[in-house]
C-alpha positions in Angstrom: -7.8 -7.3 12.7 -4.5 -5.3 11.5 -4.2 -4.7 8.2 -1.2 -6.7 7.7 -3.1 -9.6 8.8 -5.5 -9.1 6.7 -3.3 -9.3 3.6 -2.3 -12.9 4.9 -5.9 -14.0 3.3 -7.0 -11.1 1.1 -4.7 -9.8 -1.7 -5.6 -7.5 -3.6 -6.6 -8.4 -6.9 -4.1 -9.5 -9.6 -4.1 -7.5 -12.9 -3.5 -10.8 -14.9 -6.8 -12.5 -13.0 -9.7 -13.1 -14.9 -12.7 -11.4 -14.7 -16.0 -12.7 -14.5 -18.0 -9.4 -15.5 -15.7 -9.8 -19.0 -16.4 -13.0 -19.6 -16.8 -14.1 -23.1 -19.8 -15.8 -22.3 -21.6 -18.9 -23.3 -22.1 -20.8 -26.1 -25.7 -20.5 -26.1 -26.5 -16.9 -24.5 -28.4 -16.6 -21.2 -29.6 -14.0 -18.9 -26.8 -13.7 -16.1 -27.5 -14.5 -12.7 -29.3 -12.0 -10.1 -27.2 -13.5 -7.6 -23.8 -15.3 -8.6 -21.3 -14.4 -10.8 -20.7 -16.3 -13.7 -18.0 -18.1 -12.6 -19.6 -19.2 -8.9 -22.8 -20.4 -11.8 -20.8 -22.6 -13.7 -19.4 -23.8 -10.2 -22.7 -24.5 -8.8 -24.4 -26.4 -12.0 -21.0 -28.7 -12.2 -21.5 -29.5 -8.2 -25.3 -30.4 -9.2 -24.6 -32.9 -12.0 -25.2 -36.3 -11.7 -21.6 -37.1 -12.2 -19.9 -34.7 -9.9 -22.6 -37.3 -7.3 -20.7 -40.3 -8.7 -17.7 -39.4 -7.8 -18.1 -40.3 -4.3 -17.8 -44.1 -5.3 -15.0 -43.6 -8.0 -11.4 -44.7 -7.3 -8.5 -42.3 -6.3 -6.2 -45.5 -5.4 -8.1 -47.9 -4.1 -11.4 -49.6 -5.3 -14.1 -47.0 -2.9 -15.6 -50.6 -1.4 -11.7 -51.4 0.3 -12.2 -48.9 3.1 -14.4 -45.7 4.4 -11.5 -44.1 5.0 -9.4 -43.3 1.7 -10.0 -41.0 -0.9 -12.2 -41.2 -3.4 -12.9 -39.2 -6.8 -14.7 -36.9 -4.8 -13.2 -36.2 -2.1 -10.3 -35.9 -4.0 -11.7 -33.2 -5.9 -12.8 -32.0 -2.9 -9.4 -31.4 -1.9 -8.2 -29.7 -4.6 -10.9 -27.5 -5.0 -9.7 -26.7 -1.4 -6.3 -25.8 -2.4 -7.3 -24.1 -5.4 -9.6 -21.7 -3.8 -6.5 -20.8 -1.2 -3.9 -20.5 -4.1 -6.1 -18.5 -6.1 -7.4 -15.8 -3.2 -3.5 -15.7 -2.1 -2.3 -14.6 -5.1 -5.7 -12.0 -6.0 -6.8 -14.3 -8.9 -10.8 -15.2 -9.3 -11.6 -18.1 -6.8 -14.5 -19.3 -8.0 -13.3 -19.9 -11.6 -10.5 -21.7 -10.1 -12.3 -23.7 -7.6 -15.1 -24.4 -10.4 -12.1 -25.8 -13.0 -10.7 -27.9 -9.9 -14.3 -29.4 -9.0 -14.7 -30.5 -12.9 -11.5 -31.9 -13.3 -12.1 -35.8 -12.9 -15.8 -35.5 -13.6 -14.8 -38.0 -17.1 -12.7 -41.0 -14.9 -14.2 -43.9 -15.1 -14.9 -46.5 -12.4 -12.0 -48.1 -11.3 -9.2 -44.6 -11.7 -6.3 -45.4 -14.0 -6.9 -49.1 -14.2 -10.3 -48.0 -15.6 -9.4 -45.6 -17.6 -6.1 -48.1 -19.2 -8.9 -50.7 -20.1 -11.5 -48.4 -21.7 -8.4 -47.3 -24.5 -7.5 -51.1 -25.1 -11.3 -51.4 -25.8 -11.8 -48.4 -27.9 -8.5 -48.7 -29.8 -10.3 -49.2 -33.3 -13.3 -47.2 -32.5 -12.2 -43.9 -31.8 -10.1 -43.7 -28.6 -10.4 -42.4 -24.8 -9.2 -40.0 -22.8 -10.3 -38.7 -19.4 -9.8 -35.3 -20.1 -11.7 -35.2 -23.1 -14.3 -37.8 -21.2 -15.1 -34.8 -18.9 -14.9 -31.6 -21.5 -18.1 -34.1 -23.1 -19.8 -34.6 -20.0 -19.8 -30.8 -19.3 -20.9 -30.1 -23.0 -23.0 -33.0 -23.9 -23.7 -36.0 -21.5 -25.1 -33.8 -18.8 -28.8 -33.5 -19.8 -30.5 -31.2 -17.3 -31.7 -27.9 -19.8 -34.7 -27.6 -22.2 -32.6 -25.3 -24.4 -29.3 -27.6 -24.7 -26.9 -30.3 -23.6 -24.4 -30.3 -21.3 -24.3 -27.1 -18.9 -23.4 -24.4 -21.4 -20.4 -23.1 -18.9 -18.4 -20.1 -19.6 -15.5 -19.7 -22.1 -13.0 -19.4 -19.5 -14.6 -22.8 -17.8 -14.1 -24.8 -20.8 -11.0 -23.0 -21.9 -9.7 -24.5 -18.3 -11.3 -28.1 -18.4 -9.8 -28.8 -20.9 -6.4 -26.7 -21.5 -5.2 -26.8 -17.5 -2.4 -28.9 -18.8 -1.6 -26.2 -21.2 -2.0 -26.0 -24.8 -3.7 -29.2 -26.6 -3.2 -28.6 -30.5 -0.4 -31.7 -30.7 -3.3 -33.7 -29.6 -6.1 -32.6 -31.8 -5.1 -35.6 -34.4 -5.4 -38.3 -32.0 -8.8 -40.3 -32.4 -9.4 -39.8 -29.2 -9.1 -35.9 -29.3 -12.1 -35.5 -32.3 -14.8 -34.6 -30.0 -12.2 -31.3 -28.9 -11.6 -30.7 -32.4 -15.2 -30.7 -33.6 -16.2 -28.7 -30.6 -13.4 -26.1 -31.0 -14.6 -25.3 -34.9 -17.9 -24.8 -33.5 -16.5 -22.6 -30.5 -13.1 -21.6 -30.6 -11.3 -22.3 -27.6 -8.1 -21.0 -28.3 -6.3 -24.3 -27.9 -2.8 -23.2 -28.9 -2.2 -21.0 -26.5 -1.9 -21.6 -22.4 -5.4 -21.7 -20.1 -5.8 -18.4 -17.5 -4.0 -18.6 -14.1 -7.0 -19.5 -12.2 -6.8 -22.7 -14.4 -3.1 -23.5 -14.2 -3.6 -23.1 -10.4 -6.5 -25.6 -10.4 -3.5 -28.0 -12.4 -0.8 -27.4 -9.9 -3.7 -27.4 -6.7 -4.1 -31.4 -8.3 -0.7 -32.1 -7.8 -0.2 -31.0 -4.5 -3.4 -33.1 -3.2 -3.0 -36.4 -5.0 0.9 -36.2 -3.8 0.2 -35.6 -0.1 -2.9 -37.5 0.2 -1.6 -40.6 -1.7 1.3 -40.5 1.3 -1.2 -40.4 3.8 -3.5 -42.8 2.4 -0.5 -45.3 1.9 0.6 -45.6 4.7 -2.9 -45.9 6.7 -3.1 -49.0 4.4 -0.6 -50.3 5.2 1.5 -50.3 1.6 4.5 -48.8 3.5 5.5 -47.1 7.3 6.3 -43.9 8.1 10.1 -44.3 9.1 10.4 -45.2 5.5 9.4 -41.6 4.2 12.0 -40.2 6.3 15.0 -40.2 3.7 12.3 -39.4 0.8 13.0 -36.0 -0.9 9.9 -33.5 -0.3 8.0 -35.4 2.6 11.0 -36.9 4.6 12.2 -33.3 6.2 8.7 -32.5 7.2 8.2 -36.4 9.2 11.6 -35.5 10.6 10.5 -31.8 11.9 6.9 -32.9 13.1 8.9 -35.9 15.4 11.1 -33.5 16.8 8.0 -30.7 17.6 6.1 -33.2 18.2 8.2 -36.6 20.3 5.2 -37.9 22.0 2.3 -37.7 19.6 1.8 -41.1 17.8 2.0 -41.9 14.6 -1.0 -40.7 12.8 -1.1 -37.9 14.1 2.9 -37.4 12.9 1.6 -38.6 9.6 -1.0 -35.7 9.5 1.2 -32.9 10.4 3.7 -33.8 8.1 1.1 -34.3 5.0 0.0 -30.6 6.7 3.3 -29.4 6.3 4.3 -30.9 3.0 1.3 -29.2 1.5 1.9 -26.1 3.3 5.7 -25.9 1.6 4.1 -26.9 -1.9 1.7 -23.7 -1.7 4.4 -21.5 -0.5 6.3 -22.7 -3.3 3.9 -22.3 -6.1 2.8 -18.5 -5.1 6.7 -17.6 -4.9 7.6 -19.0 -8.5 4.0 -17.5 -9.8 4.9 -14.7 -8.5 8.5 -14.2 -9.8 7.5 -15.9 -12.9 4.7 -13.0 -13.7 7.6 -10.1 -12.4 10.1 -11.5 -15.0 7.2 -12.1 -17.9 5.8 -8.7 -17.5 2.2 -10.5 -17.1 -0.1 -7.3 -16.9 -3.4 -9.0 -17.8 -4.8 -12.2 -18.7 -4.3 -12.0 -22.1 -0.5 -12.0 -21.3 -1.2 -15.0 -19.1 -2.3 -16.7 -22.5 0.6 -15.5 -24.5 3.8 -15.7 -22.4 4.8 -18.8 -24.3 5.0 -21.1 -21.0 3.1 -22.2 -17.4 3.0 -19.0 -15.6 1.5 -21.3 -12.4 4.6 -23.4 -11.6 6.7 -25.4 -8.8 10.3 -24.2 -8.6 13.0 -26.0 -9.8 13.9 -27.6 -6.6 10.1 -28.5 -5.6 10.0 -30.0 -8.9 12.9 -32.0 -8.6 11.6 -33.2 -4.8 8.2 -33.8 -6.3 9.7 -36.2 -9.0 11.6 -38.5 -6.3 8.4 -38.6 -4.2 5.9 -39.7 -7.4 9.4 -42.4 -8.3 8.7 -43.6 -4.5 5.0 -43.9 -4.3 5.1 -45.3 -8.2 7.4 -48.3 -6.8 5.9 -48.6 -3.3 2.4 -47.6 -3.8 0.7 -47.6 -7.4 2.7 -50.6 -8.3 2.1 -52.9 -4.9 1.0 -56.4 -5.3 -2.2 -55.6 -3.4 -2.9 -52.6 -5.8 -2.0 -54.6 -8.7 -4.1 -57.3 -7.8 -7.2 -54.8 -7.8 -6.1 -53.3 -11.0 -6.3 -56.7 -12.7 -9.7 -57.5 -11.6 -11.3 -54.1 -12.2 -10.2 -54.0 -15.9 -11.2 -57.8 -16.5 -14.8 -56.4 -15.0 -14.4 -53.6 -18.0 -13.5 -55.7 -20.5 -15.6 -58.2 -20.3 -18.6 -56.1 -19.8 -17.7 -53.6 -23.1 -17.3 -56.8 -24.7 -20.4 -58.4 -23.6 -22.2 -54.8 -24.6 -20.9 -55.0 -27.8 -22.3 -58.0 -29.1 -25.4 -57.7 -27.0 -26.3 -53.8 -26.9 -30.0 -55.3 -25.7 -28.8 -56.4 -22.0 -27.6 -52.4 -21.7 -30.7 -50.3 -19.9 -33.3 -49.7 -22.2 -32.2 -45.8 -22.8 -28.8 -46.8 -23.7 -29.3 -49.5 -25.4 -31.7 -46.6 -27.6 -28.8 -44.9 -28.2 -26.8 -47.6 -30.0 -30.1 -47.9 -32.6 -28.9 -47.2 -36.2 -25.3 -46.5 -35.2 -22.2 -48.0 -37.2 -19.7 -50.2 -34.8 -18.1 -47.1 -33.6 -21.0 -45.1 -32.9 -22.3 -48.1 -30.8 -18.5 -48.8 -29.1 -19.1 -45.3 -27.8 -22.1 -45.4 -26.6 -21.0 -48.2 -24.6 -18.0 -46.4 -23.4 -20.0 -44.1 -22.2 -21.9 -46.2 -20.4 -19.1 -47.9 -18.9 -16.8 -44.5 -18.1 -19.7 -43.3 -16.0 -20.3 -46.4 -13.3 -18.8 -45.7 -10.1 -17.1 -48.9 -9.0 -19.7 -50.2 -6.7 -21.8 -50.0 -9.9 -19.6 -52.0 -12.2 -19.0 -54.5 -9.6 -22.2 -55.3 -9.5 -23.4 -55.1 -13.1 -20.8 -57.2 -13.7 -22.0 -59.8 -11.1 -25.8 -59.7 -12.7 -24.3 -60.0 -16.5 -22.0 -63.0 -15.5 -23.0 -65.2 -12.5 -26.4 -66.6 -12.4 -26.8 -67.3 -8.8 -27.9 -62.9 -8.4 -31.1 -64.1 -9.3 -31.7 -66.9 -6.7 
């Protein structure tokens, strides 16, 4: 192959990409690998955890019983693990600290996505809070029992430095109830939460973005929730439907739909490398340390894509999130919630018998979180059917 080809999929490797043969290491010390680094490690025990396996019956949009065909929580981290990988070998950063970061992301959703997720803060209001984000930074450094010598999975620094700083910096939420379990963990560990993640992190953010945009266009309109011709005066998407029907006249309309999903995440990419790029030119980012320092998101859309993207998430808020249908689901997933953290609550002895051990000489709160807990990791097969033993008698005839 020529060598400019080449340098399509290979770059040459940034200065301000991380390194996994400097890594700061773990919180409890381990031999290293004979045969992975130790960022592909921390990759490999997230994909083996019992809740990276739940996420394949975890909402995206819709409930994972609806159809075979949308996305789930896994497949959606699937996806952007995907893009995250590309983005990161494109622009010489470490790929499997990026891809790892992008696999862990959603590991603390509950069942049911943001319906879920609204239902489990009403219910913890006066008992400490919850947060996704901070559900799956204590699944990866707590929940997760699988080692003799400690819980959770005892990842890297830069691992947890990305879980749970992706976003960029967290210290305005370290007084928040529902941020303790960061605090407590950071004076243990410090984590550096004032400043910004590395750029393999901030790409696994921004690889997010790109996949729940496109894929919640494609998945919307294979349900049904709006049609195609409609995206065609939306900012972002509507050029690329407009291009892929003129290459394309005689191709129906899925297959239009796909190309122009293709396309539109295509742009996105192309997008996010260019502003990276000039971003770390006019910063001066020489190392990774710099990354963490420059005072902003080095990983970033441009203006413009950012503008598009905005209009896009305002038409998919109106026509998609906030559809009758979708609504309808929402309201009966977060009854299911709430009546079941209720119903755990007053009677922690209907829980299995190793939860309900955990609630044993706990105060209100220390039960309300172990019941959280509980609840936040049920896929939403699992909850629907909990709730149908708990609640309707005729299960048992």
């Amino acid at each position: 192959m020529p060598a400019q080809d080449t340098q399509t999929f290979v770059a040459a490797r940034a200065a301000f990409a991380e390194d996994a043969a400097r890594s700061r290491g773990r919180k409890v010390a381990e031999a290293e690998s004979r045969t992975r680094t130790a960022f592909a490690r921390d990759r490999d025990r997230i994909i083996h955890t019992s809740a990276f396996r739940r996420l394949k019956e975890k909402t995206q949009v819709f409930v994972a019983h609806e159809g075979d065909h949308f996305r789930t929580r896994l497949t959606h981290s699937l996806e952007v693990a995907q893009i995250a990988r590309s983005v990161a070998t494109a622009l010489g950063l470490d790929a499997d600290l990026a891809e790892t970061i992008a696999l862990a992301h959603d590991l603390g959703h509950p069942p049911f996505g943001h319906a879920g997720e609204d239902e489990l803060q009403i219910q913890m209001r006066n008992f400490g809070g919850f947060d996704h984000n901070v559900q799956t930074f204590r699944v990866v450094t707590k929940l997760e029992r699988r080692y003799p010598r400690f819980d959770g999975l005892n990842l890297t620094w830069e691992t947890l430095e990305g879980v749970i700083k992706h976003n960029g910096p967290v210290t305005d939420k370290l007084t928040r109830p529902s941020w303790s379990a960061i605090a407590e963990f950071d004076a243990e560990y410090d984590l550096r939460l004032s400043g910004w993640a590395s750029a393999e992190a901030q790409v696994a953010a921004l690889a997010d973005d790109i996949a729940y945009n496109n894929h919640d266009v494609d998945d919307g309109v294979s349900a049904g929730l709006f049609f195609l011709k409609e995206l065609l005066d939306v900012p972002l998407i509507g050029p690329h439907v407009h291009s892929a029907l003129a290459d394309y006249p005689d191709c129906d309309q899925q297959i239009i739909r796909l190309e122009a999903v293709r396309r539109m995440i295509g742009a996105m990419v192309d997008d996010v490398m260019a502003e990276t790029r000039r971003r770390a030119e006019d910063g001066k980012v020489d190392s990774a340390e710099d990354v963490r320092n420059l005072g902003h998101a080095l990983v970033a859309f441009s203006r413009d894509m950012a503008e598009d993207l905005a209009q896009l998430r305002a038409f998919l808020m109106e026509r998609m999130y906030r559809h009758w249908k979708v609504n309808r689901t929402r309201s009966q997933a977060r009854r299911i919630l709430a009546e079941m953290f209720q119903l755990f609550m007053a009677e922690p002895d209907v829980m299995p018998t190793e939860w309900q051990a955990k609630t044993h000489g706990r105060d209100e709160a220390g039960r309300a979180r172990v019941v959280c807990d509980y609840i936040a990791g049920m896929t939403d097969r699992f909850a629907i059917e909990e709730h149908r033993k708990l609640f309707h008698l005729d299960v048992w005839g």
